[in-house]
N, C-alpha and C positions, 0 to 999 in steps of 0.2 A: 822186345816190344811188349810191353805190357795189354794184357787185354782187359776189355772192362769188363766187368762183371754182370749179372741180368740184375739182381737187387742195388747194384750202383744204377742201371738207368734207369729203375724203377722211382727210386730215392730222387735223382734227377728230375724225373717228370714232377714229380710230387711237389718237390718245392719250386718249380716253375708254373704250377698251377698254383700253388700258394700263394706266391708271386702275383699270379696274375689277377688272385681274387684279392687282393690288399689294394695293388694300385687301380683297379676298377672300382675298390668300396671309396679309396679318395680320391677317385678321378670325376666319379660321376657329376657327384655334387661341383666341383670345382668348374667341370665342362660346363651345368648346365647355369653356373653364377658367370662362367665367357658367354654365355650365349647370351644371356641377360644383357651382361653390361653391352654386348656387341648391337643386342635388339633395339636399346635406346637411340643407336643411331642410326637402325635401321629405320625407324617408326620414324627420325625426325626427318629423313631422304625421301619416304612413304610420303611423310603428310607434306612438307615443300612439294616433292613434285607435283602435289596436287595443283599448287599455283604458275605449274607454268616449268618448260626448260630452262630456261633463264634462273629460276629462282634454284632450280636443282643444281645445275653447273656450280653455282656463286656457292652452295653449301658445300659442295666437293672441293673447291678451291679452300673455302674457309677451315674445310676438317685439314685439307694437307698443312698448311701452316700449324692448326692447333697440337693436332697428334704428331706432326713429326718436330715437334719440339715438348711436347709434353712427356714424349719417349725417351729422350734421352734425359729428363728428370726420372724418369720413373726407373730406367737403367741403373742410376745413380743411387737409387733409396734400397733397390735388390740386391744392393751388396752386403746386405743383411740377412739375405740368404740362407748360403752356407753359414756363416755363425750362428745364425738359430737352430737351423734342424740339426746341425753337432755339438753344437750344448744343449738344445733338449734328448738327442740320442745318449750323448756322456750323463745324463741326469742333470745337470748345472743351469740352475732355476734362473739364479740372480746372472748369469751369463745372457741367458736368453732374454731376460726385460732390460738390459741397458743395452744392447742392440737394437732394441728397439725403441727405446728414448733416441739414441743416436741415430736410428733410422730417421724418426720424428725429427729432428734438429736437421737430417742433410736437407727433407723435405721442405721445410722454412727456407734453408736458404738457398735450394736452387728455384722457389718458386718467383722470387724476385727477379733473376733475370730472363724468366722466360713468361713473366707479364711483362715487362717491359722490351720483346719480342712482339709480342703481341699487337703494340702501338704501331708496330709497323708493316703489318696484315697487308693492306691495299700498295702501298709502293714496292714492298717485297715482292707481291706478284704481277704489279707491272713489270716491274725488270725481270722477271722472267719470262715476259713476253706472253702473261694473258689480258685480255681485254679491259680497258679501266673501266665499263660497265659493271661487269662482273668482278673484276679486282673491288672496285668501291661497294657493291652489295657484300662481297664475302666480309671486308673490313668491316661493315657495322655488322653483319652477325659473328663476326668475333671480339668486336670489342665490349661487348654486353657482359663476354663468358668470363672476363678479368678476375673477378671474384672468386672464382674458383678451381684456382691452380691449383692453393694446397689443399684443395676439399678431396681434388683428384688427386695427388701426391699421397699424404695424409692418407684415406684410404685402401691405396694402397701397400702403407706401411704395415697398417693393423692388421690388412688379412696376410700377408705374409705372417707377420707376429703367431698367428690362429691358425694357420694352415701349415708351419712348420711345427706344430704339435698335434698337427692331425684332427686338428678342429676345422670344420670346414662349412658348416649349417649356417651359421651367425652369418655371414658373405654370402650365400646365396640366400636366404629368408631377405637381407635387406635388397642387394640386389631386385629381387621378383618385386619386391613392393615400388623401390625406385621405377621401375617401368609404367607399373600403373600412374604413380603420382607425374613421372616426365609426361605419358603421352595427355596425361587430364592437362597438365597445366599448356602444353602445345596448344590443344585442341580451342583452350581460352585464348590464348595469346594471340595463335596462328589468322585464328580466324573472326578472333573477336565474342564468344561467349560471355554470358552472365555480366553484360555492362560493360564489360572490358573492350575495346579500341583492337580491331584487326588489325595486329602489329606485323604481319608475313614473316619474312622471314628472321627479322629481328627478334619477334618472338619467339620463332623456335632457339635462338643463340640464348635469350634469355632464362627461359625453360632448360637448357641443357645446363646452366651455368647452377639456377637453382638447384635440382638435382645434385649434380654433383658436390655439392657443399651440403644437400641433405644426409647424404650414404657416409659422411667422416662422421659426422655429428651422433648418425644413428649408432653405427658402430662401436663409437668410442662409449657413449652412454649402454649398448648394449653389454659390451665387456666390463665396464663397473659394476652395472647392477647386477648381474647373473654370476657376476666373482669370475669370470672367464682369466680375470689375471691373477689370481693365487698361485702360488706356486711358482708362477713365473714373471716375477715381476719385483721390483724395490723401488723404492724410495727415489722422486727427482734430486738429484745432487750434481755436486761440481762433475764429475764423472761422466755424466751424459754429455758434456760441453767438451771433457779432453782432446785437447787438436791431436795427439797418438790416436785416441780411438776412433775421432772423426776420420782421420787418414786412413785406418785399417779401412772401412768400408767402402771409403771412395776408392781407396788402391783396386777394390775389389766389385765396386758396381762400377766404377770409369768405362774398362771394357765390355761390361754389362749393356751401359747405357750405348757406345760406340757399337757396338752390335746392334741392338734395338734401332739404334739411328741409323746407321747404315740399312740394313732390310729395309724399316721404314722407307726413308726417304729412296731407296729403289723404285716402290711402288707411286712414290707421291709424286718420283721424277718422272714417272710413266705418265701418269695422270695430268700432270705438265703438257706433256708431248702431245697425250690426248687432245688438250685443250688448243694445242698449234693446230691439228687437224680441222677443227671447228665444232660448232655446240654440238652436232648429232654425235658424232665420234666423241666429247667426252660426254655426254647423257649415258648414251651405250656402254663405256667405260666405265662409268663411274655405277653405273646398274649390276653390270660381272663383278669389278673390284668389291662389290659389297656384298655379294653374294659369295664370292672368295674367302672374303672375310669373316662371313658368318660362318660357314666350315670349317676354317682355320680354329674358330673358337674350342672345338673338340680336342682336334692333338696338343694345339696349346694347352687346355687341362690335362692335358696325360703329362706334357712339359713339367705342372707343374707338379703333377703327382711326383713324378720323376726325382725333382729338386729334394723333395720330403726324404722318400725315401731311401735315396742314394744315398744324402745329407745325414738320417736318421742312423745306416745301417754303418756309413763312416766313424761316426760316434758314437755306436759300440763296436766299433772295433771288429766289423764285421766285411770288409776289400771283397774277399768273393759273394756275400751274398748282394753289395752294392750292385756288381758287375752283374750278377745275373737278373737284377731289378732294371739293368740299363739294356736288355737286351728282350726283357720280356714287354719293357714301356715301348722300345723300337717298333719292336711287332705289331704293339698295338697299335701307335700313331698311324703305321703304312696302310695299315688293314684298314682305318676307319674312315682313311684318302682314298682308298681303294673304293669302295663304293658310295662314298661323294662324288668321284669320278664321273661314276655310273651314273649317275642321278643327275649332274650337270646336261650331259651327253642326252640322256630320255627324254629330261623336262626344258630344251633349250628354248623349245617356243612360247614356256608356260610361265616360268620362272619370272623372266623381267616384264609381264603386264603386271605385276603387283606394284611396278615402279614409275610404269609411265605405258600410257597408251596409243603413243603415236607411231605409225607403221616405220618410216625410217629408222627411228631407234630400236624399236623391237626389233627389227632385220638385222640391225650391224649387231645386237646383242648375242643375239641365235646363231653369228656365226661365232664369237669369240666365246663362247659358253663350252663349245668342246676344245678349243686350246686351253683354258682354265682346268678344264677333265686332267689336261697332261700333265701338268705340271702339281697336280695337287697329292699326289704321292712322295713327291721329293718336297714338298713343303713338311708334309708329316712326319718325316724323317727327320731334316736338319731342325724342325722347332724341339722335338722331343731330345735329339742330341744337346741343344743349346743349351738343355732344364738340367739333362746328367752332369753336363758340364758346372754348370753353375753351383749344384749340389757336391760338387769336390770343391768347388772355390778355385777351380781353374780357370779362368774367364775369357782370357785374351787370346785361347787360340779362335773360337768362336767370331770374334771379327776379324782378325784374319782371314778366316774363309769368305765371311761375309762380302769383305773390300774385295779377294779376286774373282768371287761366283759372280756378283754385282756389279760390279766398276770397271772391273777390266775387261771381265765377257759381257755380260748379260745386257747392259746397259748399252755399249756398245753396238751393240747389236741391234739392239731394238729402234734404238737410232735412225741404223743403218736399212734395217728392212722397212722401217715407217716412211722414210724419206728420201729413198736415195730407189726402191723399188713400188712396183703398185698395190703393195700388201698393206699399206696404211695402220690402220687401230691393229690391224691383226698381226702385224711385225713386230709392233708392242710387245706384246703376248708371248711372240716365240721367245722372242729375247728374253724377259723376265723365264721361261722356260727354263733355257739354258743356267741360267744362274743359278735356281733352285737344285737343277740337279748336279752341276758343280759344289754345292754349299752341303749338299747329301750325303754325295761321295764322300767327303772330306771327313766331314764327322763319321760316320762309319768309320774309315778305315784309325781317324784318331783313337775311337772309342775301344777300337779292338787292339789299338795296338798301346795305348796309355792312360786305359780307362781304369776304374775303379778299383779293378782288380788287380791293378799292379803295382797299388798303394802300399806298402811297408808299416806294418801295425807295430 
C-alpha cells in the first residue's frame, strides 16, 4: 500500500484552493447576474401583491405556465454548453462561434411552439383544476409576454457563448440595469404613472415581456461593439443551419432541457396543488417558492461556474483536474445552502411581509419557511452536479434522476401528505424534500464513480 507523501497533500491542498479561488472569481459575478434575473420576478410578485391576493396568485399561476415551458427551450439552446467551453479549452475559435450561431438557430425555432403554448395559458390551467378567475387573470398577463420568447432564449444563448470563455461582466452589467428599467416600467404600467392607464397586472406581464427582449438586444449590441466576439467567432454561412450540427446540440440539450422541465414542473406541480388548497395556501406558497428561488440563484452560479470549468479543463486535456473542480464546486454549492438554511429558519417571520401583509398568509409562510431550510442543501448539490454534468456533455443521466427523485417519490408524496393527511401546504414541502435529496444522492455517487475524472485523454 502506498503511502502518500506530506508535499503530495500539500500539492493537493494548493490546487484545491486554486480551485476554489477560479470558480468563486467565476461564480461570483455569474451568481450575482441569477440573482438579478431572479430579482426581476421578485420585484414583479413584490409590486402585484400590492394589488391584492388575487392579483398575486394569478401571477404565480402565470409564471408556472411561462417558465415551465420556457425551460425546456432554454434546456434545448444549453446544448451548446459543452461544445463551447471544449473548444474554447482545445483553443478552437471558429468551433466556439458556430455553436453559437447554431445555439441562435435552435433558439428561433423552439420559440415558435412555446408562443404558441402560451395561447393556451387560461384553459391549460383550468384543466388543471385552478380557478377560471384566476386562470383568466394569469392568461392575459401572459399573453402580453408573447414577444419575448426569443429575447429570453436568445439571451440566453449569448451569455452561455461569454461565460464559456470566462467572460462573465457583459451578463451581469446588463442584467443589473434590466432590473432598474423592469421595475421603472411596472411601476408606470402597474399603477399608472406619467399619463400611462393603471394597467395591474397586465402591466406587469407587459413590463416583464419589454425587458426581456431589452437584455438580447443589449447583449448582442454590447458584444459587437466592445469586439467581445474576436477570436471567437465567423462568418454567418450554410453551416450554422446544418441539420448534423443542429442534431449535435439538440442530441445534447434534449436531456438538458427534460431535466430543466422535469425539476421545474415538480415545483410548478407543487404550486398547482397549492392552488387546490385555496388562495391563502398558494399566497403562502408561492411567497416560500420565491424565496426558494432566489437562493437557489447562488448554487445555480457555482452550476454554472461548474459547466466552464469542467468543460474548459476537458478541453485541455486535463480528466483529473476537471474532477477535482467537480468536487471543490460541490463543496461550495452545500456550504452556501447550508447557511441559507440558517437564514430561512431565523428570519421565517420576517422574510414574507416583504410580500404580503395579511396575517393568514404570513402564518402558513412561517411555518413552511423551515421545511424550505431542509431541503435547500440537497438543492445545492444536485444543481451543481447537474452543471459538472453538462460540462462533459453527459446530459441524460441528470433526468434520469430527476424523473425518480420527482415523479416517483417526491411528488407522490406530496400528494399524498397534502390530501390524504392534515399537513396540507406543508405535505407539499416534505415531498418536494424527499426528491431533492433523492436527486443529490444520485449525482454524488454518479460523480464519484463516472465523473470527470475517469474520462480517457
Amino acid at each position: 500500500m502506498r503511502l502518500t507523501r506530506p508535499h503530495e497533500v500539500l500539492n493537493e491542498v494548493s490546487e484545491v484552493s486554486t480551485e476554489l479561488r477560479r470558480l468563486t472569481v467565476l461564480a461570483v459575478p455569474i451568481v450575482v447576474t441569477q440573482v438579478g434575473t431572479m430579482m426581476m420576478g421578485v420585484v414583479d410578485m413584490v409590486m402585484v401583491g400590492g394589488l391584492g391576493k388575487e392579483s398575486l396568485a394569478a401571477a404565480a399561476l402565470g409564471s408556472v405556465w411561462t417558465m415551465g415551458t420556457l425551460v425546456v427551450g432554454m434546456g434545448l439552446t444549453l446544448g451548446i454548453d459543452p461544445l463551447i467551453t471544449q473548444a474554447y479549452g482545445a483553443g478552437d475559435g471558429r468551433a466556439v462561434g458556430l455553436a453559437t450561431q447554431r445555439g441562435l438557430v435552435i433558439a428561433v425555432l423552439v420559440s415558435v411552439p412555446i408562443a404558441l403554448l402560451w395561447f393556451w395559458t387560461g384553459p391549460v390551467l383550468v384543466l388543471a383544476g385552478q380557478s377560471p378567475v384566476l386562470a383568466s387573470m394569469a392568461h392575459d398577463y401572459v399573453i402580453v409576454q408573447l414577444p419575448s420568447v426569443f429575447g429570453f432564449l436568445g439571451f440566453m444563448v449569448l451569455r452561455a457563448y461569454l461565460q464559456g470563455r470566462s467572460i462573465v461582466a457583459p451578463a451581469l452589467w446588463i442584467t443589473l440595469i434590466a432590473n432598474v428599467v423592469n421595475a421603472g416600467i411596472n411601476s408606470v404600467l402597474i399603477f399608472g404613472h406619467l399619463g400611462f392607464p393603471a394597467l395591474g397586472l397586465v402591466g406587469a406581464g407587459i413590463a416583464t415581456g419589454i425587458t426581456r427582449a431589452l437584455m438580447f438586444v443589449a447583449l448582442a449590441l454590447l458584444i459587437w461593439r466592445t469586439g467581445l466576439h474576436h477570436g471567437a467567432w465567423q462568418p454567418w454561412s450554410r453551416a450554422a443551419f446544418a441539420p448534423a450540427g443542429l442534431r449535435t446540440i439538440a442530441v445534447l440539450g434534449l436531456p438538458v432541457g427534460v431535466q430543466l422541465g422535469l425539476e421545474m414542473w415538480a415545483f410548478q406541480a407543487a404550486t398547482l396543488f397549492a392552488g387546490w388548497l385555496g388562495e391563502v395556501e398558494l399566497a403562502a406558497h408561492t411567497i416560500v417558492i420565491n424565496l426558494a428561488s432566489l437562493s437557489f440563484m447562488v448554487p445555480l452560479g457555482i452550476s454554472i461556474a461548474a459547466v466552464t470549468r469542467v468543460g474548459n479543463l476537458l478541453g485541455a486535456g486535463d480528466p483529473k483536474g476537471a474532477q477535482r473542480a467537480s468536487w471543490v464546486a460541490l463543496g461550495m454549492g452545500a456550504g452556501v445552502m447550508a447557511v441559507s438554511s440558517l437564514g430561512f429558519i431565523a428570519l421565517r417571520w420576517v422574510l414574507p411581509r416583504a410580500y404580503n401583509s395579511e396575517p393568514e398568509v404570513l402564518a402558513v409562510a412561517a411555518v413552511l419557511l423551515p421545511i424550505a431550510a431542509a431541503f435547500q442543501l440537497f438543492d445545492g448539490i444536485q444543481v451543481v452536479g447537474g452543471g459538472i454534468l453538462r460540462g462533459m456533455g453527459r446530459t441524460r443521466p441528470a433526468a434520469w434522476f430527476n424523473l425518480l427523485g420527482y415523479y416517483a417519490l417526491g411528488l407522490p408524496l406530496s400528494l399524498y401528505l397534502a390530501f390524504k393527511t392534515d399537513m396540507g401546504v406543508a405535505g407539499i414541502w416534505w415531498g418536494l424534500t424527499l426528491g431533492l435529496f433523492v436527486v443529490a444522492v444520485l449525482m454524488i455517487g454518479w460523480i464519484g464513480a463516472r465523473g470527470p475524472g475517469h474520462i480517457r485523454t
